[in-house]
PDB file of N, H, CA, C and O in Angstrom:
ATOM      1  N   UNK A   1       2.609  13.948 -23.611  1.00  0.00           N
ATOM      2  CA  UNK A   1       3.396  13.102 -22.749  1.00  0.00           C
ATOM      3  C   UNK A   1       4.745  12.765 -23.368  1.00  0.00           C
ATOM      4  O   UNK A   1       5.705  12.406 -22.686  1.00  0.00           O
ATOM      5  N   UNK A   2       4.768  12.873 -24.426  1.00  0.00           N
ATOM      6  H   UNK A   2       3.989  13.165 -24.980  1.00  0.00           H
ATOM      7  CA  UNK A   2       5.642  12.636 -25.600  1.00  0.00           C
ATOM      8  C   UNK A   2       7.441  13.571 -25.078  1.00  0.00           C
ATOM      9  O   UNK A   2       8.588  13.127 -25.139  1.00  0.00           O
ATOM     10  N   UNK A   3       7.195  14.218 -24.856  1.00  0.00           N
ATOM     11  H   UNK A   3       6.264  14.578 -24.806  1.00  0.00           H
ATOM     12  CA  UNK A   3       7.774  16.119 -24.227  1.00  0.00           C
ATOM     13  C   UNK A   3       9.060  15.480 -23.358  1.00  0.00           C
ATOM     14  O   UNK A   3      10.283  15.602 -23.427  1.00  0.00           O
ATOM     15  N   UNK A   4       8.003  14.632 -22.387  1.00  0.00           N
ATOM     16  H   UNK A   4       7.010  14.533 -22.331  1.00  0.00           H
ATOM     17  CA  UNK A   4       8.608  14.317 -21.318  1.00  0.00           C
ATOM     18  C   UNK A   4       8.898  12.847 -20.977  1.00  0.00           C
ATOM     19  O   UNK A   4       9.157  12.248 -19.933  1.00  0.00           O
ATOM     20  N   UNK A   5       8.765  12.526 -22.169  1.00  0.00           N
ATOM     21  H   UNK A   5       8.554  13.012 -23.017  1.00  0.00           H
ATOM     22  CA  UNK A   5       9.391  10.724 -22.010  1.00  0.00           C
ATOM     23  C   UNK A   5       8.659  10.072 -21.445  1.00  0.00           C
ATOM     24  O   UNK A   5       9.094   8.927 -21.324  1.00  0.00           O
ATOM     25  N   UNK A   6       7.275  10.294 -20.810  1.00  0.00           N
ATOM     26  H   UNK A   6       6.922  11.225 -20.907  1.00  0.00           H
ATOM     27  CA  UNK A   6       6.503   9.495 -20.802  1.00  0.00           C
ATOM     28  C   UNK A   6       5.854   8.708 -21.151  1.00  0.00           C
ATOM     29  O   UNK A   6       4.657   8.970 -21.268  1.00  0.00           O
ATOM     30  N   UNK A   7       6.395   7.247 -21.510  1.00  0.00           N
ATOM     31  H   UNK A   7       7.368   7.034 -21.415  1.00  0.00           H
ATOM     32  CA  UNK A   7       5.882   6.535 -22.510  1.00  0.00           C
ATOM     33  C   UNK A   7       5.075   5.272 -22.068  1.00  0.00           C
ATOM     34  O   UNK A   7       5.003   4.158 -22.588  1.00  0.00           O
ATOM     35  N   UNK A   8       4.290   5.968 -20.563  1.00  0.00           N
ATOM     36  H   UNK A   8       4.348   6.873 -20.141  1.00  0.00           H
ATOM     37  CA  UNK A   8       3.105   5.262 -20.485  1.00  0.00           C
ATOM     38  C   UNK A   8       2.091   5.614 -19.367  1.00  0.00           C
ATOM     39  O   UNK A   8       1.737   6.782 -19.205  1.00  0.00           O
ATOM     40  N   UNK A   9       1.618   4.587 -18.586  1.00  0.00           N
ATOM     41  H   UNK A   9       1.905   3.639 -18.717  1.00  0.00           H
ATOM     42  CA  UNK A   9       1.081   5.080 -17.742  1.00  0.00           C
ATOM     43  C   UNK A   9       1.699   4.908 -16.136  1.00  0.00           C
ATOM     44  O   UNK A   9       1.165   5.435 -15.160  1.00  0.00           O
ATOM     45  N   UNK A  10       3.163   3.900 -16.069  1.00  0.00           N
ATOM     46  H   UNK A  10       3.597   3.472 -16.862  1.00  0.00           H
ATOM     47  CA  UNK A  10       3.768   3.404 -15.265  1.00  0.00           C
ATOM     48  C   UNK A  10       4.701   5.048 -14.628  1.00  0.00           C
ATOM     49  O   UNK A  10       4.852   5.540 -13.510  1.00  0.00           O
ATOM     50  N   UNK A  11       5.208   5.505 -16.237  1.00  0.00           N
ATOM     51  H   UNK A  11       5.085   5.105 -17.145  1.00  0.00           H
ATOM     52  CA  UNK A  11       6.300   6.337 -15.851  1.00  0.00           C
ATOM     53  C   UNK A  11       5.415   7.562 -15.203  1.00  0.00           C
ATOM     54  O   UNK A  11       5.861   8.262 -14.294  1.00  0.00           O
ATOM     55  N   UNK A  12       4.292   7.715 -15.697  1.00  0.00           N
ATOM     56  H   UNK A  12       3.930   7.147 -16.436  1.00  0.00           H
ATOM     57  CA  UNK A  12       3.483   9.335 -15.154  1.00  0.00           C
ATOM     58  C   UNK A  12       2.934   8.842 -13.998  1.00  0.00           C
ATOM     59  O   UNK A  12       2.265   9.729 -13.467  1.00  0.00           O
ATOM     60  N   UNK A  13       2.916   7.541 -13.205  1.00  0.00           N
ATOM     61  H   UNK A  13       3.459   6.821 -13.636  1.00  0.00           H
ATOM     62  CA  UNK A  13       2.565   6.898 -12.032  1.00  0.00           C
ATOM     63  C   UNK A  13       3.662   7.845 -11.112  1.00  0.00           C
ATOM     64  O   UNK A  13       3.523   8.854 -10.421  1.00  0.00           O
ATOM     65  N   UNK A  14       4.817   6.982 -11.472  1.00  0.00           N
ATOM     66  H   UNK A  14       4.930   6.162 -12.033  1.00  0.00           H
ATOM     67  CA  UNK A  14       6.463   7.491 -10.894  1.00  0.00           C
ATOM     68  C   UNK A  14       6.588   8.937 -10.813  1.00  0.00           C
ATOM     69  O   UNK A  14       7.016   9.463  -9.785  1.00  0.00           O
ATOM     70  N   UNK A  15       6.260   9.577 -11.776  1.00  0.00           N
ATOM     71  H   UNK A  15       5.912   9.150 -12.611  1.00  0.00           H
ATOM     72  CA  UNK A  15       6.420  10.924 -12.095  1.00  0.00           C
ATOM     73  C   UNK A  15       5.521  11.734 -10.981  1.00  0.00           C
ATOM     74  O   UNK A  15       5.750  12.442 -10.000  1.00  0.00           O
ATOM     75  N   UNK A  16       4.428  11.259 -11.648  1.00  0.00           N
ATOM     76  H   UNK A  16       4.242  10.683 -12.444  1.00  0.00           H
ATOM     77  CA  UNK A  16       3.473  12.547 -10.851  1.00  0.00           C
ATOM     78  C   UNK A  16       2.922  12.270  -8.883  1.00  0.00           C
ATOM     79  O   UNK A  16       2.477  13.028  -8.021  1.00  0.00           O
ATOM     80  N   UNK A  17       3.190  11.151  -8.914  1.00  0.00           N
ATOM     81  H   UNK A  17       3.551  10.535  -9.614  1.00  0.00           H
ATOM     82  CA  UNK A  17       2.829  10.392  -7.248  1.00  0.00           C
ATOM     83  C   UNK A  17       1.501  10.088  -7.260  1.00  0.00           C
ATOM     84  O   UNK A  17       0.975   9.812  -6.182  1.00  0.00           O
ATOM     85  N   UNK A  18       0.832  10.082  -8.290  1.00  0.00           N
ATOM     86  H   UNK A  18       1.260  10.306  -9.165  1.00  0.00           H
ATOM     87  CA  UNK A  18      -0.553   9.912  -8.047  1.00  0.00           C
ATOM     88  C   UNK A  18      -1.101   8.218  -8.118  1.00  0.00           C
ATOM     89  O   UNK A  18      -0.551   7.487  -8.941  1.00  0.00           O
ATOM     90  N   UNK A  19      -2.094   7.708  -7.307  1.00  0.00           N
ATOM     91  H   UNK A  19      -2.541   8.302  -6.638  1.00  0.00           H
ATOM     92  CA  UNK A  19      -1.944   6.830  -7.274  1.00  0.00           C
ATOM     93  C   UNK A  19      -2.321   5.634  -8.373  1.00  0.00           C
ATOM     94  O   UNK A  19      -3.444   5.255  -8.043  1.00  0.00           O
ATOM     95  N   UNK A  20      -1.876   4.869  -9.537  1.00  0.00           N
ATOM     96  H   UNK A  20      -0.963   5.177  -9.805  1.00  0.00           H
ATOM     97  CA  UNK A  20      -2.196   4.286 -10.715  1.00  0.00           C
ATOM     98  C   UNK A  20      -3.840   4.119 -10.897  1.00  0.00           C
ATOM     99  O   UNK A  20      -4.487   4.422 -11.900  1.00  0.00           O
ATOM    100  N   UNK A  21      -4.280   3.621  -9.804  1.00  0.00           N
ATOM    101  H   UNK A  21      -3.755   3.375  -8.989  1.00  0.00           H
ATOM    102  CA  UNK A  21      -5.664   3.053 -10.018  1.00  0.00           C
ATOM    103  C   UNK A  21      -6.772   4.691 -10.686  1.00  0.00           C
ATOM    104  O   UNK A  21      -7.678   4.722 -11.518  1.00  0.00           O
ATOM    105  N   UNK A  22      -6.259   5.608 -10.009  1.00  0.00           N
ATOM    106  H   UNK A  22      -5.523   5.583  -9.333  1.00  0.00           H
ATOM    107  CA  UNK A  22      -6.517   7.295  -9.894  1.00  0.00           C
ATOM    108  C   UNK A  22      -6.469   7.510 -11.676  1.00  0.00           C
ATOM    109  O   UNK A  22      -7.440   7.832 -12.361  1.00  0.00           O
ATOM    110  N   UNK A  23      -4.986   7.218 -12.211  1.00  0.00           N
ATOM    111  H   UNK A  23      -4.197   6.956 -11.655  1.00  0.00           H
ATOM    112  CA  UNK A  23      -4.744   7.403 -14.132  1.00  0.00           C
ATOM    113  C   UNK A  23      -5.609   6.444 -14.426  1.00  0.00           C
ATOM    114  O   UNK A  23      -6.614   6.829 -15.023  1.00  0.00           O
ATOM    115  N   UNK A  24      -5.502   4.956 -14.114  1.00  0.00           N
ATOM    116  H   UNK A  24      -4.686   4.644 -13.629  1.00  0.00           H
ATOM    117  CA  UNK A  24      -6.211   4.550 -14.891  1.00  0.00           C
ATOM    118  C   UNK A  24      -7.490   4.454 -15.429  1.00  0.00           C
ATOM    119  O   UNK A  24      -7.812   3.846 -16.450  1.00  0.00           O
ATOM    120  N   UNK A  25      -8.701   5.548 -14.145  1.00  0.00           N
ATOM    121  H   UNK A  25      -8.439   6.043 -13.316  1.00  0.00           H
ATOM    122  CA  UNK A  25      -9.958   6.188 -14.403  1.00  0.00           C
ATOM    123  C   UNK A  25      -9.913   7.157 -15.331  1.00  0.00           C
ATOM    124  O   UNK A  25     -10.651   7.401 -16.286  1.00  0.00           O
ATOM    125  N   UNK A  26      -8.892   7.704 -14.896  1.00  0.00           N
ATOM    126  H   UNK A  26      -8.293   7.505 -14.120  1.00  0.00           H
ATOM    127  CA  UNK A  26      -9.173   9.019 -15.896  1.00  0.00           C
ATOM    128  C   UNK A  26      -8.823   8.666 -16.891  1.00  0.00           C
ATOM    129  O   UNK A  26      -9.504   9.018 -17.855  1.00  0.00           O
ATOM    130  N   UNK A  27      -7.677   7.858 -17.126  1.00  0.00           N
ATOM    131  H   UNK A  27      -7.124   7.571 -16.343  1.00  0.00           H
ATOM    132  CA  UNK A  27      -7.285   7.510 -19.090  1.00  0.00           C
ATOM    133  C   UNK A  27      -7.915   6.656 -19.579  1.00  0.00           C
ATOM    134  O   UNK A  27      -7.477   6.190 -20.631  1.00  0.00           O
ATOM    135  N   UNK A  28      -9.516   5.969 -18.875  1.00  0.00           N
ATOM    136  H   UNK A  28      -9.872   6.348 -18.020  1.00  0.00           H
ATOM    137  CA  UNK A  28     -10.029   4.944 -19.679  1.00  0.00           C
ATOM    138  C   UNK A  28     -11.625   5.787 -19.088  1.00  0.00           C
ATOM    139  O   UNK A  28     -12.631   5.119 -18.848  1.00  0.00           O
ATOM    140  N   UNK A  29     -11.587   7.158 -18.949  1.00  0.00           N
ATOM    141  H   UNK A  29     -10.770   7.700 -19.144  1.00  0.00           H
ATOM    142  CA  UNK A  29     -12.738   8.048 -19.009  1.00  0.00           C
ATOM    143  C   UNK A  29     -13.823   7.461 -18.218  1.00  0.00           C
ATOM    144  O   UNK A  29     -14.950   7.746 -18.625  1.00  0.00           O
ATOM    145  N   UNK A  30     -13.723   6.415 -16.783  1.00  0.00           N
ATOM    146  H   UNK A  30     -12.808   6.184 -16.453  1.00  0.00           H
ATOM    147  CA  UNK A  30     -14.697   6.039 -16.060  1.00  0.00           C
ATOM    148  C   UNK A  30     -14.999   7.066 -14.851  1.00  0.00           C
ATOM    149  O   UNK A  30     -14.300   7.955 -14.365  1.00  0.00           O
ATOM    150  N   UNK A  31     -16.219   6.642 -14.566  1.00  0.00           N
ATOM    151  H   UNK A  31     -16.787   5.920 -14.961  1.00  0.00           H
ATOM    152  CA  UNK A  31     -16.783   7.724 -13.931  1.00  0.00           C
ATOM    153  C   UNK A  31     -16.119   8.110 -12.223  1.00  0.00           C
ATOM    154  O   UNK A  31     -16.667   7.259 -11.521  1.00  0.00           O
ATOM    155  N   UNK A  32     -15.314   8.893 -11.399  1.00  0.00           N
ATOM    156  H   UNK A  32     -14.869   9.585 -11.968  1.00  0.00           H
ATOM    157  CA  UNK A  32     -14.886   9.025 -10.568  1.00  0.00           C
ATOM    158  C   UNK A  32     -15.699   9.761  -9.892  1.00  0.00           C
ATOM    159  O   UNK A  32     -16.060  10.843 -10.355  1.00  0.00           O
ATOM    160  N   UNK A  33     -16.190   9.263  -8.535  1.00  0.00           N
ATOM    161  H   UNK A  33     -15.896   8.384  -8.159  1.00  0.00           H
ATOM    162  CA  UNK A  33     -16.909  10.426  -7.894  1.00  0.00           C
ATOM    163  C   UNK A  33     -16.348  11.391  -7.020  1.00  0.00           C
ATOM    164  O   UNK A  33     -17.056  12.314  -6.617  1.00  0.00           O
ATOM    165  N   UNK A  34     -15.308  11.302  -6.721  1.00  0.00           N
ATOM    166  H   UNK A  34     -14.733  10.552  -7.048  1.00  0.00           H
ATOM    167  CA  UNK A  34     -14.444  12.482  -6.481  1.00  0.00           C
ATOM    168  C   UNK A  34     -12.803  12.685  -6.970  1.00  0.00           C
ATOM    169  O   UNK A  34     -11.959  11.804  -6.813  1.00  0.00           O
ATOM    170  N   UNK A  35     -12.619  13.574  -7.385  1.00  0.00           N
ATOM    171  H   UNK A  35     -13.305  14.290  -7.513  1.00  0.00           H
ATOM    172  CA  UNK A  35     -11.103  13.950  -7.495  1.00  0.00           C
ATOM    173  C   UNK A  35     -10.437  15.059  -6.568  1.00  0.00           C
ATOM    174  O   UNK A  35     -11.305  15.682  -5.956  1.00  0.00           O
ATOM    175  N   UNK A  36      -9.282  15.436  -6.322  1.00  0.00           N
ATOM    176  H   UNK A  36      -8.577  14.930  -6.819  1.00  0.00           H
ATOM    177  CA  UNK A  36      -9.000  15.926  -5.162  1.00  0.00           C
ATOM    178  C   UNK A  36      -8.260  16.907  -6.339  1.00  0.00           C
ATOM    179  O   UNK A  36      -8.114  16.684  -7.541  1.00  0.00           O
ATOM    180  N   UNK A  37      -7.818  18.172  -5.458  1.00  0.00           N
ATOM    181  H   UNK A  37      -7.936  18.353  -4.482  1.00  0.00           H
ATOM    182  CA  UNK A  37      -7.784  19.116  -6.386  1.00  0.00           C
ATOM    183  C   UNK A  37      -6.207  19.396  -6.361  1.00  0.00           C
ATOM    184  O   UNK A  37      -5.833  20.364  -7.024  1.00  0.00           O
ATOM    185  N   UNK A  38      -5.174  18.605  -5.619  1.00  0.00           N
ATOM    186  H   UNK A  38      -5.478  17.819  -5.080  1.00  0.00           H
ATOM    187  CA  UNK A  38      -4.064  18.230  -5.104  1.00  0.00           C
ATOM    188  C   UNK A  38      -3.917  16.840  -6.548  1.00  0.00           C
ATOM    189  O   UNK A  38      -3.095  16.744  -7.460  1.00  0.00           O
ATOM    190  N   UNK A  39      -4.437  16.456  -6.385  1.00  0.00           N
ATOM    191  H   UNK A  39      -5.105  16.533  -5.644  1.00  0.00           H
ATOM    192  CA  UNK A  39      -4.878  15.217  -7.489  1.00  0.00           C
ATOM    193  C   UNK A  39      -3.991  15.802  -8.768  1.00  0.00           C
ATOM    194  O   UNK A  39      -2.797  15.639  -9.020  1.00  0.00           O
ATOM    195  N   UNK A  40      -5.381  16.808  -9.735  1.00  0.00           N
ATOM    196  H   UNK A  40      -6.351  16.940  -9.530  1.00  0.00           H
ATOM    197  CA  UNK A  40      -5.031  17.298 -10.866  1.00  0.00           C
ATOM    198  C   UNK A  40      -4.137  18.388 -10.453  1.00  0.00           C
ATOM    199  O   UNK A  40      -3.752  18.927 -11.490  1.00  0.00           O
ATOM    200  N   UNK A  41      -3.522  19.084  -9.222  1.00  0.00           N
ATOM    201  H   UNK A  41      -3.834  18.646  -8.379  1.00  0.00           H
ATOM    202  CA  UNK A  41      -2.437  19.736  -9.644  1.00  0.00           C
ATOM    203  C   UNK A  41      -1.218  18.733 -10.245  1.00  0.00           C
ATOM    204  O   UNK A  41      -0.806  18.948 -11.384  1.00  0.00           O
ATOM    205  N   UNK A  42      -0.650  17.621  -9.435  1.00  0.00           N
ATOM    206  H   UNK A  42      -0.984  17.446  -8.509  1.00  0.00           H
ATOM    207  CA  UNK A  42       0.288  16.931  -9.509  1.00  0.00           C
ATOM    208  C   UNK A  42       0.410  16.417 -11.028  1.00  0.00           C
ATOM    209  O   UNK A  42       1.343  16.333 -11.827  1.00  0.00           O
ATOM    210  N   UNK A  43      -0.860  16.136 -11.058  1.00  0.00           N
ATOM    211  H   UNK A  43      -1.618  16.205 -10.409  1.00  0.00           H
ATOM    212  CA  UNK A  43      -0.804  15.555 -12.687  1.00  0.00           C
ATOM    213  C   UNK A  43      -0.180  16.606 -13.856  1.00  0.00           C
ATOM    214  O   UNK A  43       0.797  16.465 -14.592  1.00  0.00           O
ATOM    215  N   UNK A  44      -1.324  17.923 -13.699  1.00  0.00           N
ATOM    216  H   UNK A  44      -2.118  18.037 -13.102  1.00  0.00           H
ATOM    217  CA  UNK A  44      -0.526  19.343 -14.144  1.00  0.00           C
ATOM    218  C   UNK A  44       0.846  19.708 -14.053  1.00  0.00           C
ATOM    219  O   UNK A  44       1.444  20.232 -14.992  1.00  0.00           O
ATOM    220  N   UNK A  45       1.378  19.441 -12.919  1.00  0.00           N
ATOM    221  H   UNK A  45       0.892  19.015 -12.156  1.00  0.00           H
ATOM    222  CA  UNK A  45       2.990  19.881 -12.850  1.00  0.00           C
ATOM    223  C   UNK A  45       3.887  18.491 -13.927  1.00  0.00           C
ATOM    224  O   UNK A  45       4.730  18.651 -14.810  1.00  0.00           O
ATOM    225  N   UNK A  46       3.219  17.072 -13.341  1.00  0.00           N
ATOM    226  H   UNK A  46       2.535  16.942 -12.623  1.00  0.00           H
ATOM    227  CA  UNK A  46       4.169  16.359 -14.715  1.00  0.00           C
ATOM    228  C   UNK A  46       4.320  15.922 -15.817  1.00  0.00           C
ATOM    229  O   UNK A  46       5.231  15.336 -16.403  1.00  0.00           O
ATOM    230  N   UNK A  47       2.619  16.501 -16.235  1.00  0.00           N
ATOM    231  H   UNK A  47       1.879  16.977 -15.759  1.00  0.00           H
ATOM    232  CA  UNK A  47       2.599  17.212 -17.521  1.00  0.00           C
ATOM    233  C   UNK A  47       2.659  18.173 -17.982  1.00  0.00           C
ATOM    234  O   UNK A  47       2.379  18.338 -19.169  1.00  0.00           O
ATOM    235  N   UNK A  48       3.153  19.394 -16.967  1.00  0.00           N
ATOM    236  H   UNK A  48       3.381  19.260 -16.003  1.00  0.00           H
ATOM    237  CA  UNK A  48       3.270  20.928 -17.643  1.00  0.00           C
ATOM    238  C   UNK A  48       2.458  21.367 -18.690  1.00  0.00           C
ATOM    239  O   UNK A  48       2.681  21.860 -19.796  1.00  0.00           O
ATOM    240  N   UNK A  49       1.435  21.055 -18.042  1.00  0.00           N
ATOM    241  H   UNK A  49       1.255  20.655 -17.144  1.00  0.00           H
ATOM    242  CA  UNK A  49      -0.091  21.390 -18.304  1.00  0.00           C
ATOM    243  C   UNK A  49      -1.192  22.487 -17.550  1.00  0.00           C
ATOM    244  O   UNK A  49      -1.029  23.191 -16.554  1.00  0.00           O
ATOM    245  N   UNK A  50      -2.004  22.376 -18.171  1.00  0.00           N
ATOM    246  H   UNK A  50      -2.136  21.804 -18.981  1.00  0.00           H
ATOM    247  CA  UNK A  50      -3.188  23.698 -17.247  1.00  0.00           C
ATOM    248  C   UNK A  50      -4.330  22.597 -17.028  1.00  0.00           C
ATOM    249  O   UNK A  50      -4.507  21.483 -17.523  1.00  0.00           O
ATOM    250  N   UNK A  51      -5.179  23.514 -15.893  1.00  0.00           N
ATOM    251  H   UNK A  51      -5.035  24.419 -15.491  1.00  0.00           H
ATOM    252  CA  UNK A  51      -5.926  22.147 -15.989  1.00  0.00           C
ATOM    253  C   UNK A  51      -7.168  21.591 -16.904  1.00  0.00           C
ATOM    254  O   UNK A  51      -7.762  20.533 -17.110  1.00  0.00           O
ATOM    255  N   UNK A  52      -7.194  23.040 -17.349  1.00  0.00           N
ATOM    256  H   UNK A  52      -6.712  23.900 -17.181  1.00  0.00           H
ATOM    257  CA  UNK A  52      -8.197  23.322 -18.690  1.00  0.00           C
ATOM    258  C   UNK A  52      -7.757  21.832 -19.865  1.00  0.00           C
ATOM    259  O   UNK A  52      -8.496  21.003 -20.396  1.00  0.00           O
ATOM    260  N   UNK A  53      -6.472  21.987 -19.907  1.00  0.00           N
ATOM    261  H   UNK A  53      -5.872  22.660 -19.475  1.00  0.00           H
ATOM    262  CA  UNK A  53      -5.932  20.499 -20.669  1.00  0.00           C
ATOM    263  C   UNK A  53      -6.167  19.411 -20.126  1.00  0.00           C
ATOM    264  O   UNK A  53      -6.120  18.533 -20.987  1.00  0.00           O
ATOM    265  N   UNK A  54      -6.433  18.944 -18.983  1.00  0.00           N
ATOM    266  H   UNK A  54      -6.471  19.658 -18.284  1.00  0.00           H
ATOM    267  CA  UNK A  54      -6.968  17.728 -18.121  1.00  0.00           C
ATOM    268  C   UNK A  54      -8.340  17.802 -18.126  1.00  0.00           C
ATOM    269  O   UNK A  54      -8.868  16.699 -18.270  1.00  0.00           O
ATOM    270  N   UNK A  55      -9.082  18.713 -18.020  1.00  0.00           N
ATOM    271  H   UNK A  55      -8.653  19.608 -17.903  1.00  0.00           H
ATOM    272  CA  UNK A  55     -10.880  18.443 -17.742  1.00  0.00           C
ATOM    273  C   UNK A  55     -11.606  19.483 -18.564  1.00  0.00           C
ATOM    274  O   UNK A  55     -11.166  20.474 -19.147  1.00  0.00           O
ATOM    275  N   UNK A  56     -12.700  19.053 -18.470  1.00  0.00           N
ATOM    276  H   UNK A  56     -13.057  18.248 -17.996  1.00  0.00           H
ATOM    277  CA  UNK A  56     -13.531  19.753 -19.559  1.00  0.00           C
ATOM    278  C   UNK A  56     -15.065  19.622 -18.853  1.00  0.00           C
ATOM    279  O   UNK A  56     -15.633  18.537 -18.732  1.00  0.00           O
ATOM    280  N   UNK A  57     -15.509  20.618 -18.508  1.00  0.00           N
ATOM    281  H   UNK A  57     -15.047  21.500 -18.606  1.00  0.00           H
ATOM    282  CA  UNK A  57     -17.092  20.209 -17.801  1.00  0.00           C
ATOM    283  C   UNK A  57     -18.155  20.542 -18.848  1.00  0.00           C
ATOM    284  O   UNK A  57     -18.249  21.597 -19.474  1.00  0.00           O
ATOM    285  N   UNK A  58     -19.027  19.344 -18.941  1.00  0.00           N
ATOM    286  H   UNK A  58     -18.951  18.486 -18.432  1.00  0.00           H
ATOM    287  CA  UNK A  58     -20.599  19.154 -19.424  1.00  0.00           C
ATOM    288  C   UNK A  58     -21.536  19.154 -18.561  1.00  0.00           C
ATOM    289  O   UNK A  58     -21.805  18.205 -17.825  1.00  0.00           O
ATOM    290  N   UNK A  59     -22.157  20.330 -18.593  1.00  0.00           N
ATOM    291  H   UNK A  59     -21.938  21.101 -19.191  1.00  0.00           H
ATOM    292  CA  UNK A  59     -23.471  20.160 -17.685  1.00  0.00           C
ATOM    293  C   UNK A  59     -24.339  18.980 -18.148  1.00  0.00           C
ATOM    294  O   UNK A  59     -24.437  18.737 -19.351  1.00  0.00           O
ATOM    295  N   UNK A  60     -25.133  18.053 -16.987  1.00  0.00           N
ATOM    296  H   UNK A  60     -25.054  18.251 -16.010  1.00  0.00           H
ATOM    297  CA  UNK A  60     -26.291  17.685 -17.389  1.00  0.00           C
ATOM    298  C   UNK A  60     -27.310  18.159 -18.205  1.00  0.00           C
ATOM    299  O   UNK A  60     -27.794  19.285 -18.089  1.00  0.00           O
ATOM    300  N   UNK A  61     -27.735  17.122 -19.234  1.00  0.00           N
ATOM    301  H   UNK A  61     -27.342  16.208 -19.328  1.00  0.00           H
ATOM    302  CA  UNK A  61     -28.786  17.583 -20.026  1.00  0.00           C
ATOM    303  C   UNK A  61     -30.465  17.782 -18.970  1.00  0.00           C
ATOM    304  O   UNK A  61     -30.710  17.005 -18.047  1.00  0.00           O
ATOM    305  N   UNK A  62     -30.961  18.382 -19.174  1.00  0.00           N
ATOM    306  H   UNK A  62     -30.762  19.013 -19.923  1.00  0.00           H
ATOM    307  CA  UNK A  62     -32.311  18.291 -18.204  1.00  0.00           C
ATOM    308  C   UNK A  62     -33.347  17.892 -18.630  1.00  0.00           C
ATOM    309  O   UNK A  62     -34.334  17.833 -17.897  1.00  0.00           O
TER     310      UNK A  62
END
């Protein structure tokens, strides 16, 4: 975030259009039951990121 002067969670609010309450799940890792896939592009473009760098999937243990 550093890259791009983002020096919080206000400016990548502004930046990316996504809606704050939306970052603040994901940057404090609570559980979301859906994300939209429009969602993590936007985030991707204003972090010039992949989305492999935003998510990471764990299967359930069984």
């Amino acid at each position: 975030m550093v890259d791009k002067e983002i020096k919080g969670i206000s400016d990548l609010v502004k930046l990316s259009g996504v809606a704050r309450n939306t970052i603040l799940k994901l940057y404090r890792e609570q559980e979301l039951s859906t994300i939209r896939m429009g969602t993590l592009t936007k985030l991707c473009d204003a972090l010039d990121c992949s989305l492999s760098d935003l998510i990471e999937y764990t299967p359930d243990e069984k």
